[in-house]
Each structure stands twice: as structure tokens, then as C-alpha cells.
DRENTORKOL-3810 file (N, C-alpha, C; in nm, 4 decimals):
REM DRENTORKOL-3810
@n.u->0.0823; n.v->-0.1195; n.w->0.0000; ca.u->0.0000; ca.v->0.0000; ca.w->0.0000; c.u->0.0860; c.v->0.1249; c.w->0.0000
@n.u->0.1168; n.v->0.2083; n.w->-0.1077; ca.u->0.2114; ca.v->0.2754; ca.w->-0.1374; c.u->0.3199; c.v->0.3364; c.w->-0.0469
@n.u->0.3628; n.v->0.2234; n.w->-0.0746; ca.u->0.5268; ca.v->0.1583; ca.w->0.0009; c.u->0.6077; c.v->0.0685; c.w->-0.0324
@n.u->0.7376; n.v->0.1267; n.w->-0.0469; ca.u->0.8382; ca.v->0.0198; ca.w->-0.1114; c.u->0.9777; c.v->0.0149; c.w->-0.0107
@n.u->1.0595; n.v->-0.1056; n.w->-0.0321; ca.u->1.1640; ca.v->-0.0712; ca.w->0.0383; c.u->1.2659; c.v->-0.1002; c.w->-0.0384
@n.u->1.3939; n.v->-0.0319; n.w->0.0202; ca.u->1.5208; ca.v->-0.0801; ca.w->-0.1024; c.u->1.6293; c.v->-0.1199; c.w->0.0063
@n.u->1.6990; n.v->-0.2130; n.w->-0.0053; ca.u->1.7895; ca.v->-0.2962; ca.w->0.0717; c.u->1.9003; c.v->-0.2296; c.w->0.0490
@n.u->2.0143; n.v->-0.1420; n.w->0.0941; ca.u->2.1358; ca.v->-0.0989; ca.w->-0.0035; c.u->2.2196; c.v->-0.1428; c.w->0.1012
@n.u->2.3334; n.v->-0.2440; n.w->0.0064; ca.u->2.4787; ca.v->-0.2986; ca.w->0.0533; c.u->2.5415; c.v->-0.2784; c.w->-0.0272
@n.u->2.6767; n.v->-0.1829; n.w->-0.0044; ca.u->2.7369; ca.v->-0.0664; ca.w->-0.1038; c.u->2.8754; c.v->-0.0916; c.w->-0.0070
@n.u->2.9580; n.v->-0.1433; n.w->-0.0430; ca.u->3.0982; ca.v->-0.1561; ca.w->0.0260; c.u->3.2176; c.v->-0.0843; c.w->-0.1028
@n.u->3.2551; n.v->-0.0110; n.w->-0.0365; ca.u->3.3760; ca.v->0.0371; ca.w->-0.1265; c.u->3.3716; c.v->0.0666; c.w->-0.2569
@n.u->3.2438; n.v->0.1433; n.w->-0.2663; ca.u->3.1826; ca.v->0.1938; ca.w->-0.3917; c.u->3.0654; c.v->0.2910; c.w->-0.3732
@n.u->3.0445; n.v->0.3857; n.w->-0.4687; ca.u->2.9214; ca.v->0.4400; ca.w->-0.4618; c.u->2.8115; c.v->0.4120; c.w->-0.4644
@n.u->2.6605; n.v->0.4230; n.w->-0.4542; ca.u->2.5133; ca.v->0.3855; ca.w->-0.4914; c.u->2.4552; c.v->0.5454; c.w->-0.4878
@n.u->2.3491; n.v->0.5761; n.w->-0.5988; ca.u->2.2916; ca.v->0.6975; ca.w->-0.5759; c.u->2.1472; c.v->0.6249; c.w->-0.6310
@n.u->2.0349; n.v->0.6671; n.w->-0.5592; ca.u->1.9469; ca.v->0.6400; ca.w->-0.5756; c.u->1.8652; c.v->0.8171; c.w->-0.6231
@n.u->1.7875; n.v->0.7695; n.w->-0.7350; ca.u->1.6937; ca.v->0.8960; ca.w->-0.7630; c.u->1.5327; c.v->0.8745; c.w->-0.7066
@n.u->1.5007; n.v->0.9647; n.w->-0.6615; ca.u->1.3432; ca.v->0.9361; ca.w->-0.5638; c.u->1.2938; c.v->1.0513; c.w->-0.6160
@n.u->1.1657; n.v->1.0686; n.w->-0.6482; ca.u->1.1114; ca.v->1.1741; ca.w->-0.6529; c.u->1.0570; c.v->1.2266; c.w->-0.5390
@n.u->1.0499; n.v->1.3886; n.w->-0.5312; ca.u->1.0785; ca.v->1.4690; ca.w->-0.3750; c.u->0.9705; c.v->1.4722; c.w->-0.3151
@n.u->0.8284; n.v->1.3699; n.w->-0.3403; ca.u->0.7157; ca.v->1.4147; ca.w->-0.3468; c.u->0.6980; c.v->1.3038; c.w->-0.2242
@n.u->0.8057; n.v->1.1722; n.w->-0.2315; ca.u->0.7646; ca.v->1.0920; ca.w->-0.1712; c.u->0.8216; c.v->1.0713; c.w->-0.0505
@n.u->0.7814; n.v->1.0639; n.w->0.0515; ca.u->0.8511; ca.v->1.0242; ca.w->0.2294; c.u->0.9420; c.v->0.9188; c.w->0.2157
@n.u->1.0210; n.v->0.9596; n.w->0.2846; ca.u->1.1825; ca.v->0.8699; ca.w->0.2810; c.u->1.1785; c.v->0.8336; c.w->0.4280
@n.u->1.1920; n.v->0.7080; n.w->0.4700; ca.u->1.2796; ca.v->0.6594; ca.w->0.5986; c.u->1.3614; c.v->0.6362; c.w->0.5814
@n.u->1.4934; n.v->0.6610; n.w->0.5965; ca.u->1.6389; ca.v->0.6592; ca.w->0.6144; c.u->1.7083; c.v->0.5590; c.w->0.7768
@n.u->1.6934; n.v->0.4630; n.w->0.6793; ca.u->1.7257; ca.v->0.3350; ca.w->0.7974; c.u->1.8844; c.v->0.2517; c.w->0.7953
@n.u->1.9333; n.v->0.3359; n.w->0.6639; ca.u->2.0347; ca.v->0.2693; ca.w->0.6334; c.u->2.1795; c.v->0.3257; c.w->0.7292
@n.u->2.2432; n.v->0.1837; n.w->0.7872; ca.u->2.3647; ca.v->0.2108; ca.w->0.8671; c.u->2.4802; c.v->0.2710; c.w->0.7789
@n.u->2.5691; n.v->0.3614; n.w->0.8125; ca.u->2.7090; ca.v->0.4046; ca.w->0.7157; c.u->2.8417; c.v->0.3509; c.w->0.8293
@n.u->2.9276; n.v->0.2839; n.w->0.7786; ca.u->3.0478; ca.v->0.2246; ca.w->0.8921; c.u->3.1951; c.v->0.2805; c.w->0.7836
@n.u->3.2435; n.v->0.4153; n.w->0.8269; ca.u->3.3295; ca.v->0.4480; ca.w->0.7506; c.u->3.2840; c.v->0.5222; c.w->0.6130
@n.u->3.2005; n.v->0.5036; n.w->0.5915; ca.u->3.1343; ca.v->0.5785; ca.w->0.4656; c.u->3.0348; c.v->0.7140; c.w->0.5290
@n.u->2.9486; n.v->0.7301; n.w->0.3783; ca.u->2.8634; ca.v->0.8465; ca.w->0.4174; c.u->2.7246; c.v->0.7962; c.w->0.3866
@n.u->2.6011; n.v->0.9002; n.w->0.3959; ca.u->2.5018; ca.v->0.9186; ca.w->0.3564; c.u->2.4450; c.v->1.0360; c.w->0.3197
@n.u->2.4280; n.v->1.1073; n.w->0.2210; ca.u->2.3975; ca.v->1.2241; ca.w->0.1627; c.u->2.2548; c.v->1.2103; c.w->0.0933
@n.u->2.2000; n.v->1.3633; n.w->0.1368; ca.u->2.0640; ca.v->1.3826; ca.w->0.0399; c.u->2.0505; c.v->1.5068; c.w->-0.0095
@n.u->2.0186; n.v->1.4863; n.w->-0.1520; ca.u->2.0268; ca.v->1.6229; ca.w->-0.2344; c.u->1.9173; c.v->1.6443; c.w->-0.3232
@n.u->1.8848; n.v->1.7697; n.w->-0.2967; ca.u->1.7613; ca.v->1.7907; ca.w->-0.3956; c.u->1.6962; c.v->1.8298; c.w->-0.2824
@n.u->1.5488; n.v->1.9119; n.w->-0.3801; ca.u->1.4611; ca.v->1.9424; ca.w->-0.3041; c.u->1.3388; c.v->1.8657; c.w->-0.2414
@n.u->1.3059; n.v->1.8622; n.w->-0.1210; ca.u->1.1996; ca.v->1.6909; ca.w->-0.0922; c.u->1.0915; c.v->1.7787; c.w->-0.0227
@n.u->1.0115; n.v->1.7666; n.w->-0.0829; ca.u->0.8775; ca.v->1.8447; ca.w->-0.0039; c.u->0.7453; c.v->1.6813; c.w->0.0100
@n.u->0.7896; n.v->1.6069; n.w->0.0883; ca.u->0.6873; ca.v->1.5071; ca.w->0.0856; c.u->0.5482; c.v->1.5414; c.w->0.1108
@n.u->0.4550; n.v->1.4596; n.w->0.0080; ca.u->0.3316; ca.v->1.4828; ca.w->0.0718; c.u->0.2175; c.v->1.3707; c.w->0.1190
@n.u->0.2777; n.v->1.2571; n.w->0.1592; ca.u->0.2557; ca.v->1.1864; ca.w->0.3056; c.u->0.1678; c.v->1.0792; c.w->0.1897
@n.u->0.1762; n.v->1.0264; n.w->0.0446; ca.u->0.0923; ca.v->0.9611; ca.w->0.0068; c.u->0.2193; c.v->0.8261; c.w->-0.0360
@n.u->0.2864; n.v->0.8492; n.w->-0.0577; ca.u->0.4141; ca.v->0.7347; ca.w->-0.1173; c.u->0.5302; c.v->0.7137; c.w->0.0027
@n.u->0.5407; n.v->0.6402; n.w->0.0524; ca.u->0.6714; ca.v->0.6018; ca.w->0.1289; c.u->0.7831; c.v->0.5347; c.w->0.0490
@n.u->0.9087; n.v->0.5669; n.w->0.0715; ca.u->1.0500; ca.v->0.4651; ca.w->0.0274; c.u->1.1160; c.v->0.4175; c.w->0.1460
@n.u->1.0677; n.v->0.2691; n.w->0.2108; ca.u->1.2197; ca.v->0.2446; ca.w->0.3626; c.u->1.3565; c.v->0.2243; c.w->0.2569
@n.u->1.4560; n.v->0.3418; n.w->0.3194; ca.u->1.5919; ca.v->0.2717; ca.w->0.2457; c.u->1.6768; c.v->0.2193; c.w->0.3942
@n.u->1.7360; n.v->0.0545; n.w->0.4307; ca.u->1.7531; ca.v->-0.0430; ca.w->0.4814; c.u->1.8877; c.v->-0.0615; c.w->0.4257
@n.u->1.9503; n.v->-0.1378; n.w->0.5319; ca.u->2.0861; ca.v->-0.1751; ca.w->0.4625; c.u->2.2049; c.v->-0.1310; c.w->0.5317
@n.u->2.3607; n.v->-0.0761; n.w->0.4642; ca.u->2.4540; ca.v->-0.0355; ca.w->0.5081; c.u->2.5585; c.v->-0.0036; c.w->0.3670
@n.u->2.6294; n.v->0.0898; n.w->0.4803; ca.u->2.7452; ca.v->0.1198; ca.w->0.3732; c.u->2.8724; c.v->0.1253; c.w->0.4257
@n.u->2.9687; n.v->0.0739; n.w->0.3623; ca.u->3.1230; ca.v->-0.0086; ca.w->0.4310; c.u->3.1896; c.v->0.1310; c.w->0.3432
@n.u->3.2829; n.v->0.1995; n.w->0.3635; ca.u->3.4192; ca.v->0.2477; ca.w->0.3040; c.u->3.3394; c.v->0.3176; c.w->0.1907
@n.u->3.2662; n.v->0.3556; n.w->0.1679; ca.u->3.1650; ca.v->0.3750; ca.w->0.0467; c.u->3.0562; c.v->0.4969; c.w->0.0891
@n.u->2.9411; n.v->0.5189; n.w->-0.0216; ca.u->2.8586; ca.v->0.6388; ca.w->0.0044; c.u->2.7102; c.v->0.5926; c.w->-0.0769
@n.u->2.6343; n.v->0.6724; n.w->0.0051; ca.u->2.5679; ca.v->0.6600; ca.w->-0.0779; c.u->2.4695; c.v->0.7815; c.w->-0.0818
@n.u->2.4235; n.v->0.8320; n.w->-0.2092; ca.u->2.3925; ca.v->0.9464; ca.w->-0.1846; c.u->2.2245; c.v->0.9417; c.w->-0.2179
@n.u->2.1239; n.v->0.9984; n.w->-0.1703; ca.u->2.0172; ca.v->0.9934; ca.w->-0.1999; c.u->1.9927; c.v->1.1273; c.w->-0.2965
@n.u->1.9485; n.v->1.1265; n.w->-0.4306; ca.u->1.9102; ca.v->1.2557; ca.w->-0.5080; c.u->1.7554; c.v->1.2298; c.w->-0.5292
@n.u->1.6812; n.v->1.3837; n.w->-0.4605; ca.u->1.5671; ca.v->1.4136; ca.w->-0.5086; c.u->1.5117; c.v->1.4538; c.w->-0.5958
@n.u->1.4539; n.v->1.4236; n.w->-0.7012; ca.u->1.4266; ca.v->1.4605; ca.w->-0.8472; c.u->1.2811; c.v->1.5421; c.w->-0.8823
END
């Protein structure tokens, strides 16, 4: 029921995911030595969820809002 989740395991490399800014983000994902970045403009309006789950080793991952 408009909700998805994305698993990200990103070791010693990049991942950028594109989301459109419309939709609510949970940001669940662990960083161990790496980063987590979000860019773009996100004005959610409470009808679409994304769980992003997971981890990132030596690596990044950046979330862009589209």
C-alpha cells in the first residue's frame, strides 16, 4: 500500500538512488566508515513512502531528489 523498500549494501563503492521529492523517505540505512547524503529538493506529501535499509562499508551513498 504505497510503500516500497530498497535494501542498499554498497561496500567500497558508490550507490545513488533517484526518488522523486514528493515521496517520504525513511532513512534506515547504517554508514560504517562511509557516508550518507541527500540532495535535492523533498517536499513530501505523506501519500508514497521509500524504507531505504541496509549499510554502507568504506563507500557512500547518496540519496538525489528529483
Amino acid at each position: 500500500e504505497h510503500q516500497a523498500v530498497v535494501n542498499v549494501d554498497c561496500s567500497f563503492g558508490s550507490t545513488v538512488l533517484y526518488i522523486p521529492g514528493e515521496w517520504n523517505v525513511l532513512q534506515q540505512a547504517k554508514a560504517s566508515l562511509g557516508g550518507i547524503d541527500e540532495k535535492g529538493i523533498h517536499n513530501p506529501n505523506g501519500a508514497d513512502t521509500l524504507v531505504i535499509s541496509g549499510s554502507v562499508s568504506f563507500g557512500s551513498l547518496e540519496i538525489r531528489y528529483i
